[in-house]
PDB file with one MODEL, atoms N, CA, C and O in Angstrom:
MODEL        1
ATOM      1  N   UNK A   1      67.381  93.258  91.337  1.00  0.00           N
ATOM      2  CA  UNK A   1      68.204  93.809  92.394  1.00  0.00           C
ATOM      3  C   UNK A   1      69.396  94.504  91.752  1.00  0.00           C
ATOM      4  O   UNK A   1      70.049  94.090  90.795  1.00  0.00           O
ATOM      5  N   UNK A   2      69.553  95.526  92.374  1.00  0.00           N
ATOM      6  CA  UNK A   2      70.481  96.334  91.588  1.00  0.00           C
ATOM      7  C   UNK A   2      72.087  96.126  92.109  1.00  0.00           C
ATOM      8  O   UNK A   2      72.313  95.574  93.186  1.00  0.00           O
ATOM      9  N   UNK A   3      73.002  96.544  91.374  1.00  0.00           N
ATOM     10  CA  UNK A   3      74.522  95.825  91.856  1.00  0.00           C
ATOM     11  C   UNK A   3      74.670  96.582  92.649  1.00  0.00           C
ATOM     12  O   UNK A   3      75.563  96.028  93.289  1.00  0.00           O
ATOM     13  N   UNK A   4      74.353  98.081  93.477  1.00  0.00           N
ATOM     14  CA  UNK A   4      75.110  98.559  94.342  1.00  0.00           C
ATOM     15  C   UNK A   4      74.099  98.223  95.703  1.00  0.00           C
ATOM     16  O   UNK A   4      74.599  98.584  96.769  1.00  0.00           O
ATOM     17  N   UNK A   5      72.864  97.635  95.788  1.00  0.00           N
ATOM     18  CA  UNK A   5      72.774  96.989  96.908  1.00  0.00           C
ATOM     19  C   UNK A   5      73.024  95.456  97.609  1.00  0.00           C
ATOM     20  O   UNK A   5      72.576  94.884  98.602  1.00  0.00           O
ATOM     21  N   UNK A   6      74.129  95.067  96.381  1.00  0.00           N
ATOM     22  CA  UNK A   6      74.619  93.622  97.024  1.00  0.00           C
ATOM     23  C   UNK A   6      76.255  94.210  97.126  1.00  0.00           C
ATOM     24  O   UNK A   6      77.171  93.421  97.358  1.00  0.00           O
ATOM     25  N   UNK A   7      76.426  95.234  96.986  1.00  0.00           N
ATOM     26  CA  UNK A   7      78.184  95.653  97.438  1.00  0.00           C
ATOM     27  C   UNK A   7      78.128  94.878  98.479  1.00  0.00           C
ATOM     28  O   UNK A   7      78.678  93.790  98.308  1.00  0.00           O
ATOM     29  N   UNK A   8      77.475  95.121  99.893  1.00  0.00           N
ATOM     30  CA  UNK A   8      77.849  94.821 101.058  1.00  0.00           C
ATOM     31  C   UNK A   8      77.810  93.332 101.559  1.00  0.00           C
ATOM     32  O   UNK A   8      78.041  92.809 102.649  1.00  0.00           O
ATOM     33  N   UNK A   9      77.463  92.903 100.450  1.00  0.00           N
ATOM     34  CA  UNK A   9      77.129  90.975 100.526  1.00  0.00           C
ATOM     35  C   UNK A   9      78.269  90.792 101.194  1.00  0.00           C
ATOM     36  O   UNK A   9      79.300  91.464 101.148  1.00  0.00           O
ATOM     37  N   UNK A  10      78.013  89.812 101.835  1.00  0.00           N
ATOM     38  CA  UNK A  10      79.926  89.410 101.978  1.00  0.00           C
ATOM     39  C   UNK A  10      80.523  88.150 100.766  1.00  0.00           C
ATOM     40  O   UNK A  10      81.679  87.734 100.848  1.00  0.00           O
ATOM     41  N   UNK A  11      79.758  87.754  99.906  1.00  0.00           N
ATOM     42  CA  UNK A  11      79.598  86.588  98.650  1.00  0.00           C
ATOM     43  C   UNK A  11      80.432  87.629  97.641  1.00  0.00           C
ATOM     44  O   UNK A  11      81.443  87.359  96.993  1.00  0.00           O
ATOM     45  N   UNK A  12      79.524  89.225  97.713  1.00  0.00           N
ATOM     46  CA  UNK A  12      79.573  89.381  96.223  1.00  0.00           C
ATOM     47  C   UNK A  12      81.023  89.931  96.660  1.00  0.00           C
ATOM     48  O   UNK A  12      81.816  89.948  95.719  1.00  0.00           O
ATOM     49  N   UNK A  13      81.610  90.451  98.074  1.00  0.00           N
ATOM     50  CA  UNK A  13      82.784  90.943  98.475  1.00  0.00           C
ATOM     51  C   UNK A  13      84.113  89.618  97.483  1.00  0.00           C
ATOM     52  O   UNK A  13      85.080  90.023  96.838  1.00  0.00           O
ATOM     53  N   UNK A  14      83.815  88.422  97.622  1.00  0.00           N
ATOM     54  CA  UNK A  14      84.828  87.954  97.064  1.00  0.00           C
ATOM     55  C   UNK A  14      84.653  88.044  95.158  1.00  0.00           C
ATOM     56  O   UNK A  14      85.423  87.399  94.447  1.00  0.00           O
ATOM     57  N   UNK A  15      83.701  88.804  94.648  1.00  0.00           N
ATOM     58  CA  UNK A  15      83.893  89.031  93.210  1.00  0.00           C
ATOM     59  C   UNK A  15      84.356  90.308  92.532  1.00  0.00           C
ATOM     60  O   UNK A  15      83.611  91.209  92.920  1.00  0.00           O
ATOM     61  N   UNK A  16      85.247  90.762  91.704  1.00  0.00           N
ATOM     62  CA  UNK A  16      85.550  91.777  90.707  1.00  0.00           C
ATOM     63  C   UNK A  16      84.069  92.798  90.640  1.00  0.00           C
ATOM     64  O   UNK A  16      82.848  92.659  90.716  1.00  0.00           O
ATOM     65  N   UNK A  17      84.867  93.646  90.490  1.00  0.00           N
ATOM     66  CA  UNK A  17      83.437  94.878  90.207  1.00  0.00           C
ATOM     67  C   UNK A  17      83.030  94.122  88.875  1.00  0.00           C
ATOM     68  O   UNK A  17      81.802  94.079  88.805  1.00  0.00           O
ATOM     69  N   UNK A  18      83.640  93.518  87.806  1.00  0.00           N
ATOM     70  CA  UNK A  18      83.258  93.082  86.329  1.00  0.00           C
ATOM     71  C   UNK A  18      82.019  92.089  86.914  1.00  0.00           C
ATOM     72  O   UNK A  18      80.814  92.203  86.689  1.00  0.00           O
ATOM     73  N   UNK A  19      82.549  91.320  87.542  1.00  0.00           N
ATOM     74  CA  UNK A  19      81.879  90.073  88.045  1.00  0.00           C
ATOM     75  C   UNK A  19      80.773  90.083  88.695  1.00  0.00           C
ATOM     76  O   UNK A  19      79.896  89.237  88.521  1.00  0.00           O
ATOM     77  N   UNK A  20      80.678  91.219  89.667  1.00  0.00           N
ATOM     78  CA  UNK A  20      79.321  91.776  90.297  1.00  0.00           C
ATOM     79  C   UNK A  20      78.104  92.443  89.688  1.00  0.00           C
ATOM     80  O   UNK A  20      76.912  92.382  89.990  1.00  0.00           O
ATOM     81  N   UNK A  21      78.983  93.321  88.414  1.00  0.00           N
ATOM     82  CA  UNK A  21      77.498  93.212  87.859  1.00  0.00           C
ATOM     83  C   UNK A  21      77.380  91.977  87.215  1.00  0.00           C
ATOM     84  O   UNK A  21      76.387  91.381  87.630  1.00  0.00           O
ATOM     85  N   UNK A  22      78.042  91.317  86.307  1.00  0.00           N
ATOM     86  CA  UNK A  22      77.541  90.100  85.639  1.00  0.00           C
ATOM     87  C   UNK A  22      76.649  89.207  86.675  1.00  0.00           C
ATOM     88  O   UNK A  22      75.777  88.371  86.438  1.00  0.00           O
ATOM     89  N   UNK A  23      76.982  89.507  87.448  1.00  0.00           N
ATOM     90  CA  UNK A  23      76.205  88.329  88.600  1.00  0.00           C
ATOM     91  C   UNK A  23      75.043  89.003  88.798  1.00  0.00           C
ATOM     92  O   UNK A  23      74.038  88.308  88.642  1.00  0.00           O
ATOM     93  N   UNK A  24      74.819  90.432  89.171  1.00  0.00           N
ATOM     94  CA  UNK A  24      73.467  90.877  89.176  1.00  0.00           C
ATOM     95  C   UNK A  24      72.809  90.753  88.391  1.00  0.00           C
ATOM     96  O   UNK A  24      71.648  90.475  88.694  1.00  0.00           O
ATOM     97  N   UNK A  25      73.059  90.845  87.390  1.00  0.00           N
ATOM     98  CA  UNK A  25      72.408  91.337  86.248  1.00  0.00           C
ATOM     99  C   UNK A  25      71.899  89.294  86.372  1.00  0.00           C
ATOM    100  O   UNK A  25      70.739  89.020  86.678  1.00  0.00           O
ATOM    101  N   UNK A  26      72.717  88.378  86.151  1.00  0.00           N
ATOM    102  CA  UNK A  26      72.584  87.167  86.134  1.00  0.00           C
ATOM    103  C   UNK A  26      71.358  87.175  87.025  1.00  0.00           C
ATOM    104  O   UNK A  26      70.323  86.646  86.618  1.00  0.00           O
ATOM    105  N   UNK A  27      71.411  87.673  88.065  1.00  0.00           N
ATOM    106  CA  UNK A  27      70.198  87.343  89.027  1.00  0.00           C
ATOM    107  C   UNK A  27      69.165  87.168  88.841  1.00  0.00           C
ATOM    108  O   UNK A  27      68.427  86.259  89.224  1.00  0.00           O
ATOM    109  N   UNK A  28      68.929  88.306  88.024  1.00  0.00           N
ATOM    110  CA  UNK A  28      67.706  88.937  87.584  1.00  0.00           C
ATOM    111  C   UNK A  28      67.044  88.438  86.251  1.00  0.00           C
ATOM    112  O   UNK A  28      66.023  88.916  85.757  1.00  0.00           O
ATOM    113  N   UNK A  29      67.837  87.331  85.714  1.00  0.00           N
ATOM    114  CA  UNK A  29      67.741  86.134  85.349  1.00  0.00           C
ATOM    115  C   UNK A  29      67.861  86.217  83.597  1.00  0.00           C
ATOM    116  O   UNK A  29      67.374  85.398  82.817  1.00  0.00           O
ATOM    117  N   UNK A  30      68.822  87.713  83.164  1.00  0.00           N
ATOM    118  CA  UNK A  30      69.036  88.023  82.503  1.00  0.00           C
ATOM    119  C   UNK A  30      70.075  87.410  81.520  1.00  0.00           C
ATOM    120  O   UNK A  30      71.277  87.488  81.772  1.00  0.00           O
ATOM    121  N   UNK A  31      69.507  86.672  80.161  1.00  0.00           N
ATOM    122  CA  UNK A  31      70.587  85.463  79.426  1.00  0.00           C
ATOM    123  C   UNK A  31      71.755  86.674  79.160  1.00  0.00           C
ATOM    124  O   UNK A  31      71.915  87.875  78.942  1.00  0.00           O
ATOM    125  N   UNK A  32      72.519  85.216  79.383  1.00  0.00           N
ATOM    126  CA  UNK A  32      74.330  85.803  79.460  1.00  0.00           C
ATOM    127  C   UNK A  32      74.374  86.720  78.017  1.00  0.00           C
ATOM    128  O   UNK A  32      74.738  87.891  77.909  1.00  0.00           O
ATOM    129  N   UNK A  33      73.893  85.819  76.963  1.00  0.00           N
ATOM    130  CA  UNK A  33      73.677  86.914  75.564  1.00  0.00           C
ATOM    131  C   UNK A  33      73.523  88.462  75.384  1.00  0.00           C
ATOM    132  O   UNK A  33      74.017  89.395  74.750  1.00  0.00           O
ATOM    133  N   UNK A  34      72.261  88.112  76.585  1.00  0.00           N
ATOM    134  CA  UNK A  34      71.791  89.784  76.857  1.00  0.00           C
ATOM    135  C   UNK A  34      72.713  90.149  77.325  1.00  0.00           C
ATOM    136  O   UNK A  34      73.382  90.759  76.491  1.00  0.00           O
ATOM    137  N   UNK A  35      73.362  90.102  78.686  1.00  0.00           N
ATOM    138  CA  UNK A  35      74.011  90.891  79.671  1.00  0.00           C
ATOM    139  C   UNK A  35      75.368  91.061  78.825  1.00  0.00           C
ATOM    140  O   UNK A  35      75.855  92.027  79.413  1.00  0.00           O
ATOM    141  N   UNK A  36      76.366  90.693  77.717  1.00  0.00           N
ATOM    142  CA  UNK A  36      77.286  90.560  77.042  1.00  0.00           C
ATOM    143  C   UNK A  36      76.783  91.920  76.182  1.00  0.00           C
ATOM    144  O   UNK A  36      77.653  92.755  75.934  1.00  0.00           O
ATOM    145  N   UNK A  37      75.267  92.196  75.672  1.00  0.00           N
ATOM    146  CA  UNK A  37      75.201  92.830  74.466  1.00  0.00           C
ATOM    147  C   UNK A  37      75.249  93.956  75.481  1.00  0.00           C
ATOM    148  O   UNK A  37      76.118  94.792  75.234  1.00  0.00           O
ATOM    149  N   UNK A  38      74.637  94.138  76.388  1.00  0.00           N
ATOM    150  CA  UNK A  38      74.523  95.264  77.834  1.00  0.00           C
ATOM    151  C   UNK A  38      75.416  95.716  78.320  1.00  0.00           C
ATOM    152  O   UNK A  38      75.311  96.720  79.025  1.00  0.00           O
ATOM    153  N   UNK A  39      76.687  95.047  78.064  1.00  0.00           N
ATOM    154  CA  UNK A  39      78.130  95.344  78.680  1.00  0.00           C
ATOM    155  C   UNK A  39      79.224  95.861  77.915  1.00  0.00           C
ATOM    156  O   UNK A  39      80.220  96.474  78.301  1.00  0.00           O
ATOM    157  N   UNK A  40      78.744  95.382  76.337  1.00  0.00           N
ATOM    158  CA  UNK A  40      79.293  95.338  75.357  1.00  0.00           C
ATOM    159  C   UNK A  40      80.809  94.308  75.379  1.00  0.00           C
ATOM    160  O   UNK A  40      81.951  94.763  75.310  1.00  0.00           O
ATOM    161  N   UNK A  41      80.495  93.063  75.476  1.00  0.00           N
ATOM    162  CA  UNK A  41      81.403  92.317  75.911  1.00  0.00           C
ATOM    163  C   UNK A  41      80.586  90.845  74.850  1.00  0.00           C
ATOM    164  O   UNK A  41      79.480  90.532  74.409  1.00  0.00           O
ATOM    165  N   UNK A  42      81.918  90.361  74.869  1.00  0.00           N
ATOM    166  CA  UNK A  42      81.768  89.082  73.924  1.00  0.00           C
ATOM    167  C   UNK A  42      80.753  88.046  75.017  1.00  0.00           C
ATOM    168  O   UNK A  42      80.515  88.238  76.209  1.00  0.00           O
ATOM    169  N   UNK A  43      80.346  87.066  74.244  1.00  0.00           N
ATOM    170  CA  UNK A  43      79.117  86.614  75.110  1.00  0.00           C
ATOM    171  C   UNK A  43      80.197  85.349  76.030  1.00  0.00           C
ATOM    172  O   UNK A  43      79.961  84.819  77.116  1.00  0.00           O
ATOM    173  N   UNK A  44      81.387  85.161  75.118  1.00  0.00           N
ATOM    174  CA  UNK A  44      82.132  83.799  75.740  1.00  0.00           C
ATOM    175  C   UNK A  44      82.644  84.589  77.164  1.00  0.00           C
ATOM    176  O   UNK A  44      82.678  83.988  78.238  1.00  0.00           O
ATOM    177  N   UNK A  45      82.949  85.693  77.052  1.00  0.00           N
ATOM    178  CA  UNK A  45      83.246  86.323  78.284  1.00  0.00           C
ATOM    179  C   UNK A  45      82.736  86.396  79.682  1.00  0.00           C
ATOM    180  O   UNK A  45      83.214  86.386  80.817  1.00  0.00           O
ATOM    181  N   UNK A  46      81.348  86.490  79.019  1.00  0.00           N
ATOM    182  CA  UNK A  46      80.088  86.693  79.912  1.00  0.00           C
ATOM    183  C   UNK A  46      80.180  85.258  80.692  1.00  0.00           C
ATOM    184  O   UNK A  46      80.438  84.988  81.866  1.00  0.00           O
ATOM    185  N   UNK A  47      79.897  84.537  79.682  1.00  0.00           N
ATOM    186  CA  UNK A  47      79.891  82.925  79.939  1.00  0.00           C
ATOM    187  C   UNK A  47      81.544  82.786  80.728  1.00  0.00           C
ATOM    188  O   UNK A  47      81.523  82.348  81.878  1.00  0.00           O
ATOM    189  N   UNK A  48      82.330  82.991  80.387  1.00  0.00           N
ATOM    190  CA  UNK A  48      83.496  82.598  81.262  1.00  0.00           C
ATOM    191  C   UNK A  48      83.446  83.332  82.783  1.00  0.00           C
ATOM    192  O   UNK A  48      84.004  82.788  83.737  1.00  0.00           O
ATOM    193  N   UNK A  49      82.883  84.341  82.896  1.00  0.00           N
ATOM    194  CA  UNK A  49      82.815  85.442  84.339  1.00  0.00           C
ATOM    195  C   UNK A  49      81.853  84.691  84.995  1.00  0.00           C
ATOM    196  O   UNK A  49      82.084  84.602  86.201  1.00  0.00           O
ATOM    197  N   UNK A  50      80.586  83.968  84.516  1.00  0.00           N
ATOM    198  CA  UNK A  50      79.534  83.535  85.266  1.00  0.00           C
ATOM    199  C   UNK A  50      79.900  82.221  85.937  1.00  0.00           C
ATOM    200  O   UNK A  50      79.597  81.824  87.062  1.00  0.00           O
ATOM    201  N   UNK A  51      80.756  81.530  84.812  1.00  0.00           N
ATOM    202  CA  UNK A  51      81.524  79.965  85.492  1.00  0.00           C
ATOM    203  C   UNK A  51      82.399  80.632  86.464  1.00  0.00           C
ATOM    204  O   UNK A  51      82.264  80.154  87.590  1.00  0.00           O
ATOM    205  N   UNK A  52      83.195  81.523  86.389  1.00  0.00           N
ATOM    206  CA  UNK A  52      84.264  81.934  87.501  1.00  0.00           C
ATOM    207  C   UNK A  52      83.480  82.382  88.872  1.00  0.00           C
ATOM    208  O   UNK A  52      83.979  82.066  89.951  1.00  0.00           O
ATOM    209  N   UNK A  53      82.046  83.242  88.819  1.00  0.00           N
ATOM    210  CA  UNK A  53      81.621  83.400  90.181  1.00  0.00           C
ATOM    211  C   UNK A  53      81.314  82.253  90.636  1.00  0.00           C
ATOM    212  O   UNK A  53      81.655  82.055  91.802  1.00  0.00           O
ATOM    213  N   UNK A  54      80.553  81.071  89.878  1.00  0.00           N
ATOM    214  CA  UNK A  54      80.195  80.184  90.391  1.00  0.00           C
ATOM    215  C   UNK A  54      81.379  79.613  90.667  1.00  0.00           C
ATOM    216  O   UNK A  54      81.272  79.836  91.873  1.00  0.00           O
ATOM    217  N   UNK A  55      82.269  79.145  90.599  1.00  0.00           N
ATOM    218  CA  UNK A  55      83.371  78.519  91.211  1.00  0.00           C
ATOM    219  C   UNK A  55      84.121  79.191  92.231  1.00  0.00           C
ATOM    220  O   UNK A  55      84.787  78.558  93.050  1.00  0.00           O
ATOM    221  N   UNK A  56      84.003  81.194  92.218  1.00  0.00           N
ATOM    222  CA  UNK A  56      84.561  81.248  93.719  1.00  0.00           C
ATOM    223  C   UNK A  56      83.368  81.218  94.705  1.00  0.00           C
ATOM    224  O   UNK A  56      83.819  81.122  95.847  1.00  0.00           O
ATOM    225  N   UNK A  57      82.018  81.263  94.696  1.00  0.00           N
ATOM    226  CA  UNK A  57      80.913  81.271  95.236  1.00  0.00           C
ATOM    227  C   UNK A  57      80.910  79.431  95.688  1.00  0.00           C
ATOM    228  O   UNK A  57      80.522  79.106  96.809  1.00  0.00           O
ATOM    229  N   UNK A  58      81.233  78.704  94.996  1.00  0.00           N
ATOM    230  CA  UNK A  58      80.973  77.426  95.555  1.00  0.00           C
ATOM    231  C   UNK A  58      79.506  77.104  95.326  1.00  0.00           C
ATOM    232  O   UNK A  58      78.849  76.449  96.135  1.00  0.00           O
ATOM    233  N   UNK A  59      78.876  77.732  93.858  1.00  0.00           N
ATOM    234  CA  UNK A  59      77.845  77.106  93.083  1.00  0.00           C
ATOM    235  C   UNK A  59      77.844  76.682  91.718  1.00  0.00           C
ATOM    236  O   UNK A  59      78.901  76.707  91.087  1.00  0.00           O
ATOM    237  N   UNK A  60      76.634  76.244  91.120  1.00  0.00           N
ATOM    238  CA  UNK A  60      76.581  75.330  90.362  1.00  0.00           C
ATOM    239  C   UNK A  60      76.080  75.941  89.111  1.00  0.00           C
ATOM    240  O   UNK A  60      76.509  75.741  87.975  1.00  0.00           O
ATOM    241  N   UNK A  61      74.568  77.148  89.685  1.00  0.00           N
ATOM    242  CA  UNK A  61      73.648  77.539  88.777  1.00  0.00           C
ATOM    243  C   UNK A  61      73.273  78.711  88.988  1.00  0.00           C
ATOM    244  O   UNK A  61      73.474  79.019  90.163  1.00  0.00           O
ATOM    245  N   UNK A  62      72.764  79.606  88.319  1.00  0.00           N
ATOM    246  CA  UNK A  62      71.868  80.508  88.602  1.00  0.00           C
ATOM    247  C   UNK A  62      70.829  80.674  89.910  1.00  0.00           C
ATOM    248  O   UNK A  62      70.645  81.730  90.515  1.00  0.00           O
ATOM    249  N   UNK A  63      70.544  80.098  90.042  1.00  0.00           N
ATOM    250  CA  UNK A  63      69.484  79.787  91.213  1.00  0.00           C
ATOM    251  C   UNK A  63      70.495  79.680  92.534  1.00  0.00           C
ATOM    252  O   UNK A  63      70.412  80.225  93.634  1.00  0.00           O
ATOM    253  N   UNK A  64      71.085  79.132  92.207  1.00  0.00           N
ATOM    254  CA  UNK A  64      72.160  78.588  93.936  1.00  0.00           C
ATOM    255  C   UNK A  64      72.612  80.053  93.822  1.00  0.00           C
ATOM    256  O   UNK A  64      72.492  80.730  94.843  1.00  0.00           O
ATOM    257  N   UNK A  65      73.157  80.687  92.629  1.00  0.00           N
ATOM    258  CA  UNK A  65      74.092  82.320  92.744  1.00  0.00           C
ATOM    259  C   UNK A  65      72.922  82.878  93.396  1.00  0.00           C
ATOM    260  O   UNK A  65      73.238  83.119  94.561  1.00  0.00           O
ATOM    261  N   UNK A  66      71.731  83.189  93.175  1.00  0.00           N
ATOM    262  CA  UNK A  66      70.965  83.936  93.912  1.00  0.00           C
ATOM    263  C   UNK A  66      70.488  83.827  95.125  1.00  0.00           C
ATOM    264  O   UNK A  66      69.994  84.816  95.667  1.00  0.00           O
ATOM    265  N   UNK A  67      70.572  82.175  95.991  1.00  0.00           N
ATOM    266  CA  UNK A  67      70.559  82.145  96.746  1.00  0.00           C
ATOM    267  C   UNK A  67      72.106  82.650  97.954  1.00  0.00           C
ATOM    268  O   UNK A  67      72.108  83.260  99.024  1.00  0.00           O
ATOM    269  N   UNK A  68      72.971  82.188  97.323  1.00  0.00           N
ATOM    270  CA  UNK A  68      73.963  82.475  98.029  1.00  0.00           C
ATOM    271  C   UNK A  68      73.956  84.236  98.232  1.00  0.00           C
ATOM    272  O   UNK A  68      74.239  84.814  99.281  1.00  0.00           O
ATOM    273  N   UNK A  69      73.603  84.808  97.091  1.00  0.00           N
ATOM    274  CA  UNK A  69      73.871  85.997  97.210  1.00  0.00           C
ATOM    275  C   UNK A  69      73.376  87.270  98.019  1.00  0.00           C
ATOM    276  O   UNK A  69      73.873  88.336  98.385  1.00  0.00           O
ATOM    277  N   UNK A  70      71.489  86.284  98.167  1.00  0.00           N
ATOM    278  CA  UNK A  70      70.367  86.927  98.847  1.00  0.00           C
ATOM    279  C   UNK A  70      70.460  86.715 100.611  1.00  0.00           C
ATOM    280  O   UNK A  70      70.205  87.546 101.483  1.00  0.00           O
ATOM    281  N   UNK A  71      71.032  84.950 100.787  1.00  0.00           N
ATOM    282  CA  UNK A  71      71.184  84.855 101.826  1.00  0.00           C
ATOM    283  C   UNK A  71      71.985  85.187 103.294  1.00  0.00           C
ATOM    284  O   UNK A  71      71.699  85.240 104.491  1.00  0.00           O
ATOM    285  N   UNK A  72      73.561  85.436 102.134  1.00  0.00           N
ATOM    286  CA  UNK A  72      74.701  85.721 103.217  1.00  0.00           C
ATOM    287  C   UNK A  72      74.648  87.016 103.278  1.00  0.00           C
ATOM    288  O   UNK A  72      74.500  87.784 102.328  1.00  0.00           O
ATOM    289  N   UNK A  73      74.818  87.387 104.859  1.00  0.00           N
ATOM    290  CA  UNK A  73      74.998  88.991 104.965  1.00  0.00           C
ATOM    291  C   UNK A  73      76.192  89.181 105.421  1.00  0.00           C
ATOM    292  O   UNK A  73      76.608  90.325 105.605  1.00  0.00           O
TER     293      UNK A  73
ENDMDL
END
C-alpha cells in the first residue's frame, strides 16, 4: 500500500510525513534495516520512528499498525 493512499486515514493523520512513510513502508512488512537503507536514514532511527507510531497509534506490533491503519477511516 502506497503512503499517499493512507493520507486520508484518520490513524496515519496523527503521524509526521517522516513517520507515514516509515509506517507504510513498515506495512508492507518491509525490515526497518531495509526501509533505513531506502530512506537513507540510520536504522536506530527507523527503529525509534516505528516505536513512536506505535505509541501514538496505541499499538504494540507490526500487525496491530496494519490493522489500525487498514481499519480506521
Amino acid at each position: 500500500m502506497h503512503e499517499n493512499m493512507l493520507s486520508g486515514n484518520v490513524a496515519m493523520q496523527r503521524l509526521t510525513p517522516a513517520e507515514r512513510l516509515v509506517a507504510a513502508m513498515a506495512m508492507r512488512g518491509t525490515p526497518y534495516k531495509s526501509i533505513a537503507r531506502a530512506l537513507d536514514k540510520s536504522p536506530a532511527t527507523v527503529r525509534n520512528q516505528l516505536h513512536m507510531i506505535y505509541r501514538k497509534l496505541g499499538v504494540s506490533n507490526r500487525t496491530a499498525l496494519s490493522c489500525a491503519l487498514r481499519t480506521d477511516d
